[in-house]
C-alpha positions in Angstrom: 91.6 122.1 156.3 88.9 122.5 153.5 90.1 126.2 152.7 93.9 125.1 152.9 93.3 122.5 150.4 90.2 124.6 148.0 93.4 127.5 148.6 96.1 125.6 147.4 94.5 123.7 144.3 93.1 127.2 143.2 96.9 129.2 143.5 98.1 126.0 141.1 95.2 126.2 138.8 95.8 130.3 138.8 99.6 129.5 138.1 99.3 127.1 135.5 97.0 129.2 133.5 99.0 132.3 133.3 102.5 130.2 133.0 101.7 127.8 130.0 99.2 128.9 127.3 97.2 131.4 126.8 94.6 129.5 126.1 94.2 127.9 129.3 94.1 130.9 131.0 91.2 132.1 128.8 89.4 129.0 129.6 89.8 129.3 133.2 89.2 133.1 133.5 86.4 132.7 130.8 84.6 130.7 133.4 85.6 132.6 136.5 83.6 135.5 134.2 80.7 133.6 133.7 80.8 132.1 137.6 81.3 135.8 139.4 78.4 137.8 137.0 75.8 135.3 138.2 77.2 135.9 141.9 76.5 139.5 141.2 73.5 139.5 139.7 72.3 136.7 142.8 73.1 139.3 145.6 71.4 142.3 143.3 68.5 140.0 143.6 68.8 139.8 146.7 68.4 143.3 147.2 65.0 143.2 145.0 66.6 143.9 141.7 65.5 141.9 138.9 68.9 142.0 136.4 69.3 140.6 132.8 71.0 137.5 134.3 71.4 136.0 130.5 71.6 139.4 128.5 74.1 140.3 131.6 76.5 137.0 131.3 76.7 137.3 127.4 78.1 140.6 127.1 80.1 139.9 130.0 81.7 136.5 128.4 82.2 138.4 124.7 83.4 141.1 127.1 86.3 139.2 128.3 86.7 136.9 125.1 87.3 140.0 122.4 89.7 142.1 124.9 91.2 138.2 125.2 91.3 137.7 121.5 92.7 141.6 121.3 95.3 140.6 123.2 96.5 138.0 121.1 96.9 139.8 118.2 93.7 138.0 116.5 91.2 140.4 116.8 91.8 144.0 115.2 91.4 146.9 118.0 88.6 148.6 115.5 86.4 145.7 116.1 86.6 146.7 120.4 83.9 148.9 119.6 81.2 146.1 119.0 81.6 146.4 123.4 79.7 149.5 123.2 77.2 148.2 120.8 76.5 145.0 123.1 75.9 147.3 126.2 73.6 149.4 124.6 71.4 146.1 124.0 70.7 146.5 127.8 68.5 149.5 128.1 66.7 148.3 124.8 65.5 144.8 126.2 64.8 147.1 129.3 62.0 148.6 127.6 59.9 145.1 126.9 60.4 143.7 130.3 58.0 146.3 132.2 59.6 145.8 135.6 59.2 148.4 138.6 62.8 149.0 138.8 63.8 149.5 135.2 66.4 152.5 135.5 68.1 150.3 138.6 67.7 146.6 136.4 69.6 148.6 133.9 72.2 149.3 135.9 72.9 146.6 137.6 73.1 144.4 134.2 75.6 146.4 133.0 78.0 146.9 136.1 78.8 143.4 136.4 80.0 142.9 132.9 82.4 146.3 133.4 83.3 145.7 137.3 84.4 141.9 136.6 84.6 140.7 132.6 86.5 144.2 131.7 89.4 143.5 134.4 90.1 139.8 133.5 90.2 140.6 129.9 92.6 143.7 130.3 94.4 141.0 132.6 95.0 138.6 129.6 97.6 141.6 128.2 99.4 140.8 130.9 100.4 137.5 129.5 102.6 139.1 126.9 105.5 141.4 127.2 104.7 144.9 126.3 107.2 145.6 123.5 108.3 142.5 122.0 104.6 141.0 122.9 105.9 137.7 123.5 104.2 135.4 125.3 105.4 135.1 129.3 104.0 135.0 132.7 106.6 137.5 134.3 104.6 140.1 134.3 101.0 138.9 135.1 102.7 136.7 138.3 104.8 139.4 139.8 100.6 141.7 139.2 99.7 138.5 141.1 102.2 138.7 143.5 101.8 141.7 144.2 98.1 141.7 145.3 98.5 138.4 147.6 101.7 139.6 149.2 99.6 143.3 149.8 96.9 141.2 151.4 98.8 138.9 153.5 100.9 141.8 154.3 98.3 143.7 155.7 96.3 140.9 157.3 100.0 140.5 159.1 100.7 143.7 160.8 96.9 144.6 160.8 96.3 141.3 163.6 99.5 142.3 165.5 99.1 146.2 166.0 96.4 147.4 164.3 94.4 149.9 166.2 93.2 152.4 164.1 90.2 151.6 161.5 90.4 152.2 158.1 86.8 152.4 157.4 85.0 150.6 160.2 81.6 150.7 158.5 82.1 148.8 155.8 85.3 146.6 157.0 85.5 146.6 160.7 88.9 144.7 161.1 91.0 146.4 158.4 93.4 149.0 160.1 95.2 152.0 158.7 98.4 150.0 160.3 97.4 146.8 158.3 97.4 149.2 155.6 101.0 150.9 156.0 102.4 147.1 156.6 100.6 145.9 153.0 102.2 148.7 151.3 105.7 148.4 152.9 106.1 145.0 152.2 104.8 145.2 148.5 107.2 147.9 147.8 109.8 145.7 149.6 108.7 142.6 147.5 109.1 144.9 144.3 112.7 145.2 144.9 113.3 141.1 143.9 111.0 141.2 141.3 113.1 144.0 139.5 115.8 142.1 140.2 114.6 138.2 139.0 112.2 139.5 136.4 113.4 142.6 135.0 111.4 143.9 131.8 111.3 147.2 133.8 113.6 149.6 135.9 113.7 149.7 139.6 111.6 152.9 139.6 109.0 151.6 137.0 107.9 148.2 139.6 108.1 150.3 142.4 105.4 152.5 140.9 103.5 149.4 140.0 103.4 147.7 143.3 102.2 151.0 144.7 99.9 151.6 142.4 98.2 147.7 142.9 98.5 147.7 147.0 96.2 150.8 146.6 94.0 149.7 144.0 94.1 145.9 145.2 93.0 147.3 149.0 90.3 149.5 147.0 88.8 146.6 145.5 88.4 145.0 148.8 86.6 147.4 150.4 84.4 147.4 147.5 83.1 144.0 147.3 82.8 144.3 151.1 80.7 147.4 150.7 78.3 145.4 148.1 78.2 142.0 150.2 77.7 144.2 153.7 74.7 146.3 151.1 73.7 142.7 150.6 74.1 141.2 154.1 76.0 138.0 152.9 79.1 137.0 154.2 80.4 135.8 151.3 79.4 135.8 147.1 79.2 132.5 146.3 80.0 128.7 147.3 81.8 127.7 144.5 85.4 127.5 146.1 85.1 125.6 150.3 86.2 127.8 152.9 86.8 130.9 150.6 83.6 131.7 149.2 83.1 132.8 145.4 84.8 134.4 142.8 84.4 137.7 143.7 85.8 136.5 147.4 88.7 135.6 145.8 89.3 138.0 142.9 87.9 141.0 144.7 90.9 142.8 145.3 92.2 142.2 141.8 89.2 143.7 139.5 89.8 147.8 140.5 94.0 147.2 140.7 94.1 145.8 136.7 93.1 148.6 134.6 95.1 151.0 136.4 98.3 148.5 136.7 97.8 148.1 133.0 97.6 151.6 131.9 100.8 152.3 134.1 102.6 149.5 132.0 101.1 150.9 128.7 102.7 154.4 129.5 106.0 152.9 130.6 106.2 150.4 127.6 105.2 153.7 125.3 107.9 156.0 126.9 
């Protein structure tokens, strides 16, 4: 019962952010940033790394908030480049902290601002509609619905016949025939959304829903591969019965950038 209801208030929350302003979405995702870096940076501890946890969640916050403010049309796309700038911060405190594992400390501050502040501010383009940039949830819902119907697609066919691992080591119940049923019906599902959402041709959504049931099932094996790395079961506490951000948005961080540049290219040709 606790993860039916913590499931159901976080889908509303999810939809009303996307559906109503803009700015509501930034404040929910701004804080889902903040919330899943410190989960990272608690299971690289974990693992004896000692991360920028402050340094880490800054850049990762400005991270989100200027692709955000990009996306709106307030922030010019020269000023992008203060990103790079703020990373290189990183390796500079590095220096003056005189930890045994500086190289790895490094690292680890700066893959939690790219693997989960970079994905939720390329999500906030989504918001808009590529050429007339107007504000509307069609296209971020039906990247939404996409990666839940994938999942529960899988989950689906995977409990009823799957036999075959996909990769047992790092996720022993996820099946090749999980797999298969994920992509079938996401292509499936792709066929209404062309048809009550429009914006792009048949072709074009089929090619997106591929391209997120592969990246969105990517994802998922990542964030198993860094909790099984970190032998947790879950990354955090924050949401009863599902875990932590990075529970819930795992499969969504490696399936935005390429979704996006797919829609960038279609919008552009």
């Amino acid at each position: 019962m606790p993860r039916i209801i913590t499931g159901s208030i976080f889908l509303v929350l999810v939809i009303i952010s996307v559906s109503f302003n803009p700015w509501i979405f930034a404040a929910l995702f701004g804080f889902f940033t903040v919330i899943g870096i410190n989960e990272f940076y608690k299971m690289s501890g974990m693992l004896g790394f000692t991360p920028q946890k402050v340094t880490g969640i800054i850049i990762g916050f400005f991270t989100f908030l200027l692709l955000f403010l990009y996306a709106l049309d307030i922030l010019p796309a020269a000023l992008l480049y203060i990103l790079p700038v703020l990373m290189l911060s990183i390796p500079i405190i590095e220096l003056f902290r005189q930890k045994p594992t500086p190289t790895s400390d490094w690292a680890q501050t700066l893959f939690a601002p790219m693997y989960i502040a970079l994905p939720f501010g390329i999500l906030g383009n989504m918001l808009f509609l590529p050429d007339t940039h107007e504000f509307s949830p069609k296209i971020i819902l039906s990247f939404f619905a996409f990666v839940w119907i994938s999942d529960t697609g899988a989950f689906c066919v995977g409990s009823l016949i799957g036999k075959h691992k996909l990769i047992p080591k790092i996720s022993p119940k996820k099946t090749i025939e999980g797999l298969l049923g994920g992509v079938t019906f996401t292509l499936l599902s792709s066929i209404l959304i062309y048809k009550y959402v429009g914006v792009f041709s048949q072709s074009q959504w089929l090619i997106i829903s591929l391209i997120t049931v592969i990246f969105a099932t990517l994802g998922d094996l990542v964030e198993s591969m860094i909790k099984r790395n970190t032998g947790v079961k879950d990354s955090g506490k924050i949401l009863p019965g599902h875990g932590g951000i990075l529970d819930r948005f795992d499969s969504t961080f490696l399936a935005v950038p390429p979704v996006w540049l797919a829609i960038v290219l279609f919008t552009n040709n």
